[in-house]
C-alpha positions as CSV (number, residue, x, y, z in Angstrom):
1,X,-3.0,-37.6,9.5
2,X,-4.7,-34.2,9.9
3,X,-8.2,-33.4,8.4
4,X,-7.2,-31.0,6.2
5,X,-5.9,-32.8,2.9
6,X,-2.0,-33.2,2.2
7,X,-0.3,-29.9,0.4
8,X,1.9,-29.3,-2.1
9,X,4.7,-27.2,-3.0
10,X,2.4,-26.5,-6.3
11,X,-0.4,-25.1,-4.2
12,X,2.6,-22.6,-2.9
13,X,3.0,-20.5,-6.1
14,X,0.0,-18.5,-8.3
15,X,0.8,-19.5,-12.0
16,X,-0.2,-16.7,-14.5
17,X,-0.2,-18.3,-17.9
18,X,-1.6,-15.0,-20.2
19,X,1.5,-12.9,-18.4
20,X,3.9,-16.5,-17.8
21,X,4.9,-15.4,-14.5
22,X,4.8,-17.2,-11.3
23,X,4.2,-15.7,-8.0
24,X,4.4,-17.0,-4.3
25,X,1.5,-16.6,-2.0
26,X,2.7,-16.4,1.3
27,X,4.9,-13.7,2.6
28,X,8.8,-14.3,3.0
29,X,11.0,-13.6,5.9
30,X,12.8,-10.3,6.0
31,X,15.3,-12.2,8.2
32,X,15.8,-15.5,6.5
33,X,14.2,-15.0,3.1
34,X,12.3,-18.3,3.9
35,X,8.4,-18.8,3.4
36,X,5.8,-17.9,5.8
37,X,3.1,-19.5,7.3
38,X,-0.3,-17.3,7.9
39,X,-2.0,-19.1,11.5
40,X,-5.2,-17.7,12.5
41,X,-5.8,-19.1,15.5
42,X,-5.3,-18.1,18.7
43,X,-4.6,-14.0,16.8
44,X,-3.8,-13.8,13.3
45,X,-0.3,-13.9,12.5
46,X,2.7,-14.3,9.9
47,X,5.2,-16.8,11.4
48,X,8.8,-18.2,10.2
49,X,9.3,-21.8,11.3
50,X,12.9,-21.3,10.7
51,X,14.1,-18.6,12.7
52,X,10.8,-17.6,15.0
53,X,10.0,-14.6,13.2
54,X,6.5,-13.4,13.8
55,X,4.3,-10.6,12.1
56,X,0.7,-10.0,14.2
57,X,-1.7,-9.2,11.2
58,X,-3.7,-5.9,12.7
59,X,-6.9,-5.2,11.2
């Protein structure tokens, strides 16, 4: 098992409870519509397990 602890899909979404609205917090595909996953190592970057899509975050 890795040393970072296991995630869930609840650590996916921000839950506003004044405005009862949920948000995702990673970044969906423009080509799939699936979630994101935000690497930062080696270079920062947005990439779509599903279909290879990849976004290089620029600073």
């Amino acid at each position: 098992m890795s040393e970072k602890s296991k995630s869930f899909r609840s650590n996916l979404y921000e839950i506003d409870l004044k405005k009862g609205a949920i948000r995702l917090k990673n970044r969906v595909c423009p080509k799939c519509g699936r979630v994101m996953a935000l690497h930062e190592k080696p270079i920062p970057r947005w990439h779509c397990g599903y279909c290879s899509y990849v976004e290089v975050v620029r600073s």
